[in-house]
C-alpha positions in Angstrom: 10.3 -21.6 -0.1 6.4 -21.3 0.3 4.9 -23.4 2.8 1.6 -25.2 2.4 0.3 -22.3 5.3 1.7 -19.6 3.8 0.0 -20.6 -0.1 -3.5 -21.1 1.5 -2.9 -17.5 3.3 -2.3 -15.4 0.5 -5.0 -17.8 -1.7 -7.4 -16.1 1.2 -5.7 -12.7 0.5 -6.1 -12.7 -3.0 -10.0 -13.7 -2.7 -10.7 -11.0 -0.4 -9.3 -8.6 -2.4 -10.1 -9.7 -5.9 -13.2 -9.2 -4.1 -13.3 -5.7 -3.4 -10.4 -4.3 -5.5 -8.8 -1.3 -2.9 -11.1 2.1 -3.6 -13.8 0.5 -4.8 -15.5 0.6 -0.9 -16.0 4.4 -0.7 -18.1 4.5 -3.8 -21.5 2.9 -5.0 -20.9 3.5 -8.3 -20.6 0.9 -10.9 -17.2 0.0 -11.4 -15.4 0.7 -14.6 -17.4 4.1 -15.0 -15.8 6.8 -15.6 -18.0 8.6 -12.7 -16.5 5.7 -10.5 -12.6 6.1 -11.4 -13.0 9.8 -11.0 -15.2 9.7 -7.1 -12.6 6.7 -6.0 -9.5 9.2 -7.3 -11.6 12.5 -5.6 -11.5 10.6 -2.2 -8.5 9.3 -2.1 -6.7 12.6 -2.1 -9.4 14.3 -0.3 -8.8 12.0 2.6 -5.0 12.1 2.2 -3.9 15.3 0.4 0.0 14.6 1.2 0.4 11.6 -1.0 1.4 13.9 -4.3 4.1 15.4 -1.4 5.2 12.4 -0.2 4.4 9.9 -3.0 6.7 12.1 -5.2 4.4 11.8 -8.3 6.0 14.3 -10.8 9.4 13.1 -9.5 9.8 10.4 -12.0 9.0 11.8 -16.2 11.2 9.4 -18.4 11.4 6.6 -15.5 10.6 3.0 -15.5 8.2 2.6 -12.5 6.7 -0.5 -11.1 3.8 -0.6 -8.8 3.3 -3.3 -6.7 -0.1 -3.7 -5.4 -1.6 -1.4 -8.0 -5.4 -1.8 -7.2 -7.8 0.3 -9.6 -4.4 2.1 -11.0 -5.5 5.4 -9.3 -1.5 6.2 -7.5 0.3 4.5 -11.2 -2.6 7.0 -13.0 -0.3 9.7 -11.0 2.8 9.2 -11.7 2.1 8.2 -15.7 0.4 12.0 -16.0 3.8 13.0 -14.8 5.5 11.4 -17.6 6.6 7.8 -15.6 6.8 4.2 -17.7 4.5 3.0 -15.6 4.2 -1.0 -14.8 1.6 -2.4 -12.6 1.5 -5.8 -10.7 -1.1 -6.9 -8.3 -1.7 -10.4 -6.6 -5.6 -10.2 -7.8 -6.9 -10.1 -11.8 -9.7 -7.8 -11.1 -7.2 -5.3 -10.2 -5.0 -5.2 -13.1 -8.1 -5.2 -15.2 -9.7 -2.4 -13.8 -6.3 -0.5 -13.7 -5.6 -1.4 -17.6 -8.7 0.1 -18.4 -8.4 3.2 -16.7 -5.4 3.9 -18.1 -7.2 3.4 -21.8 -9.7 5.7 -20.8 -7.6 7.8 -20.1 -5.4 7.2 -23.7 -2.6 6.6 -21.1 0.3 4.2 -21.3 0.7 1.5 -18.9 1.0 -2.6 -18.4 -0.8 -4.4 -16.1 -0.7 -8.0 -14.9 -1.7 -10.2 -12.4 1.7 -11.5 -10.0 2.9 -12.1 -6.5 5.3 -10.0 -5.3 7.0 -12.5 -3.3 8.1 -13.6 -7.2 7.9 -11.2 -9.6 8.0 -11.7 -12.8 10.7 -9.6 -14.3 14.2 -9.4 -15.0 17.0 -8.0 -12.8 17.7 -4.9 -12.6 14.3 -3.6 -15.0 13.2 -0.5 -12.9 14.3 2.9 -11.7 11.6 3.1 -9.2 9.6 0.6 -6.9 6.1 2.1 -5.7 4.0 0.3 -3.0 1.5 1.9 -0.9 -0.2 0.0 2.0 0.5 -3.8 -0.1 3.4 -5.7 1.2 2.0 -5.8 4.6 -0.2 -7.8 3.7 1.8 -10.6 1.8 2.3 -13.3 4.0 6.5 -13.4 3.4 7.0 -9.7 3.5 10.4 -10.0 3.6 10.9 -12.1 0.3 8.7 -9.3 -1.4 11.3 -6.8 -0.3 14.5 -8.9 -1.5 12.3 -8.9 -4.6 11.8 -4.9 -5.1 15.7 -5.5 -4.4 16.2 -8.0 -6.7 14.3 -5.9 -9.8 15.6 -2.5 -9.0 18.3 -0.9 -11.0 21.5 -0.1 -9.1 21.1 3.2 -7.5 17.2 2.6 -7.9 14.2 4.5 -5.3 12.0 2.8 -4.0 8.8 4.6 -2.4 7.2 2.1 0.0 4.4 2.3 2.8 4.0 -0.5 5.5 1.7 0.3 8.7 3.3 1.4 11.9 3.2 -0.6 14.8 4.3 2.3 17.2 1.0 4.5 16.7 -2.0 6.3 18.4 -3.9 3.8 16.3 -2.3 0.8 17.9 -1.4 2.2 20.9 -5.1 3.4 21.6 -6.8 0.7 19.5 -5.6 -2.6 20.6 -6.8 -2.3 24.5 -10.1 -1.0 23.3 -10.4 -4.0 21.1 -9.2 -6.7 23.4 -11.9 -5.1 26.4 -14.3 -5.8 23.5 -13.7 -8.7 22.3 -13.7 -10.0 26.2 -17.2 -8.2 26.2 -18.6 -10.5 23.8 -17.0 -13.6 24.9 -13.8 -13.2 22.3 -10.2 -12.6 22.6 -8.7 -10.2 20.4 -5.3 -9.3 20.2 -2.5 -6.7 18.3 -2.4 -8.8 15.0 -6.2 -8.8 15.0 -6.7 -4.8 15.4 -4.1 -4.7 12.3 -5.9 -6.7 10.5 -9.7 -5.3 10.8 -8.3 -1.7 9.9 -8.7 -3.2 6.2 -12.3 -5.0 7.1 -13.7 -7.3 9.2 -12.7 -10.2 6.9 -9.7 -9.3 5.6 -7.3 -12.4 6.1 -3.6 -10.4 6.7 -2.5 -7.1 8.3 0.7 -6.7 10.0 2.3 -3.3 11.5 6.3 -2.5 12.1 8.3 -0.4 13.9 11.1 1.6 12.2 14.1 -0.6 14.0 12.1 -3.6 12.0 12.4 -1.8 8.9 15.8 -0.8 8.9 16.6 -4.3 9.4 14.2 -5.5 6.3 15.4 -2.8 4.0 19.3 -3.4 5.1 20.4 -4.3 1.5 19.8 -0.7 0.6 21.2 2.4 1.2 20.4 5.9 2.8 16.8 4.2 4.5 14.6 6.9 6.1 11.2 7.4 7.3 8.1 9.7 7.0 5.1 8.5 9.2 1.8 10.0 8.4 -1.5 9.2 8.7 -5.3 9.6 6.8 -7.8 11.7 7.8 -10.3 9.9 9.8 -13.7 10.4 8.5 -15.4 10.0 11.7 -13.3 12.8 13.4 -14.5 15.8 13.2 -12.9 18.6 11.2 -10.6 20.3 14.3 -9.4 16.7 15.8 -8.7 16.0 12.1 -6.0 19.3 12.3 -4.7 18.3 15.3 -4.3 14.5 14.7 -2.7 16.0 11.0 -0.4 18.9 12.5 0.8 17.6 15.9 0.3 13.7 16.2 0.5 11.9 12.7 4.2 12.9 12.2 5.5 10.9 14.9 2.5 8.7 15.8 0.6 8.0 12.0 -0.4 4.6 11.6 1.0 5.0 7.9 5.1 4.6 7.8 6.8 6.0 4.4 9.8 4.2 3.9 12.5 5.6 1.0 15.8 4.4 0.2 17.8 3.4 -3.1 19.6 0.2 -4.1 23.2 0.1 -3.8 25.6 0.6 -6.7 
C-alpha cells in the first residue's frame, strides 16, 4: 500500500521529469522537431554504442513489448524498427506525448500512455517482453514495480532491465569526493545523495544496488544474470574513455543489465 511519503515522493519525481523529459538535456533544439528526435537519438548511441548489443533490439520482430519508463520513445523507436508490438508507459504525460509523436513521424506503430509502474495498467500475462532502462530506480517502491513487470509478463516472458550499480568506480570514487565537498561548504552529503545528483542537482530519487540485492528482487524469476556497463563520460578524454570501456566498466560500470524470464 502507498504511504502518504511515498505519494508526495513520486508526485516530486513525476514533476521533475515531466519537466525535462530524459534526452531532451543534451540538445537545444526545440522539442518535437524532427532535427531534435534525430540529435537526442545520435547521442544517445554515440555515448553508449552497446545498447543495440545489450538492449537486444532486433531480438523481438512479432513480440509484444512494454517499455516502462519510455521518455521521448527513442529505445521503444528501436525495437518497433525491428518489427516489436511496441507499448509505452511512463509516470509523466509529456513523455508519452512526445514518444506518440515520434513514432507518427515516423509512420510507426506504437501506444503510449501515462502510468505508474508500481500499478500498471494492464492485464496479466499481456507481454512477451519487459524493457526498462535506467527507470525503476527511481520509483520510490522499486520492488512493487518489479512484482508488477512480474505480474504483466507472459509465462516464460524476458525481461531486459537496467538499475544503477551500487558496487562501482562511480560510487566507489564518487561518494568520498562528494561528502569532502559537501563538508567544504558547510553540507553533509552522503551515498543516496551522489545517486541521486548523477540525474541532476534536483532530481528527487536515485538509488543504486548490488547484484546480491537483485537476485533477491528478481527471485520470482528464473535464469537472473547480469551485464554491468557503463556510458562514456563526456568529460574523459578519448583514451581514459577506452580504458574505463575495455578494462573497468565490465565489472565496475555504474549501469547493471539485469535479464531473466518469468517462470512457466
Amino acid at each position: 500500500m502507498q504511504t502518504q511519503q511515498d505519494a508526495a515522493l513520486k508526485a516530486e519525481v513525476h514533476d521533475y521529469w515531466n519537466a525535462q523529459p530524459c534526452g531532451t538535456q543534451f540538445t537545444d533544439l526545440p522539442p518535437g522537431t524532427k532535427a531534435f528526435y534525430d540529435e537526442v537519438e545520435r547521442f544517445r548511441y554515440a555515448t553508449q554504442p552497446f545498447m543495440e548489443k545489450l538492449c537486444g533490439f532486433k531480438n523481438y520482430r512479432g513480440k509484444k513489448l512494454l517499455e516502462i519508463g519510455c521518455g521521448l520513445g527513442t529505445d521503444s523507436l528501436q525495437f518497433a524498427r525491428n518489427g516489436a508490438i511496441v507499448t509505452g508507459i511512463d509516470l509523466t504525460e509529456e513523455g508519452p506525448r512526445l514518444a506518440q509523436q515520434r513514432f507518427n513521424m515516423e509512420g510507426l506503430q506504437g501506444e503510449f500512455l501515462s502510468a505508474d509502474a508500481e500499478n500498471l495498467p494492464f492485464e496479466d500475462a499481456t507481454f512477451d517482453v519487459v524493457y526498462s532502462f535506467g527507470v525503476l530506480h527511481h520509483t520510490p517502491d522499486t520492488q512493487r514495480a518489479i512484482d508488477e513487470v512480474y505480474r504483466v509478463l507472459k509465462p516464460s516472458g524476458e525481461i531486459v532491465i537496467m538499475l544503477y550499480h551500487k558496487h562501482s568506480l562511480h560510487t566507489w570514487i564518487g561518494v568520498p569526493l562528494f561528502f569532502l565537498g559537501g563538508l567544504l561548504k558547510g553540507k553533509v552529503h552522503g551515498y543516496k545523495d551522489w545517486v541521486r545528483v548523477y540525474d541532476g542537482g534536483s532530481n528527487p530519487l536515485g538509488k543504486a544496488y548490488s547484484r546480491s540485492d537483485a537476485r533477491k528482487m528478481f527471485h520470482k524469476f528464473r535464469g537472473v544474470h547480469f551485464t554491468i556497463c557503463d556510458s562514456y563520460r563526456r568529460k574523459y578524454p578519448k583514451f581514459l574513455n577506452a580504458i574505463n570501456q575495455s578494462l573497468l566498466a565490465p565489472w565496475s560500470g555504474f549501469w547493471m543489465m539485469i535479464y531473466c524470464t518469468k517462470k512457466e
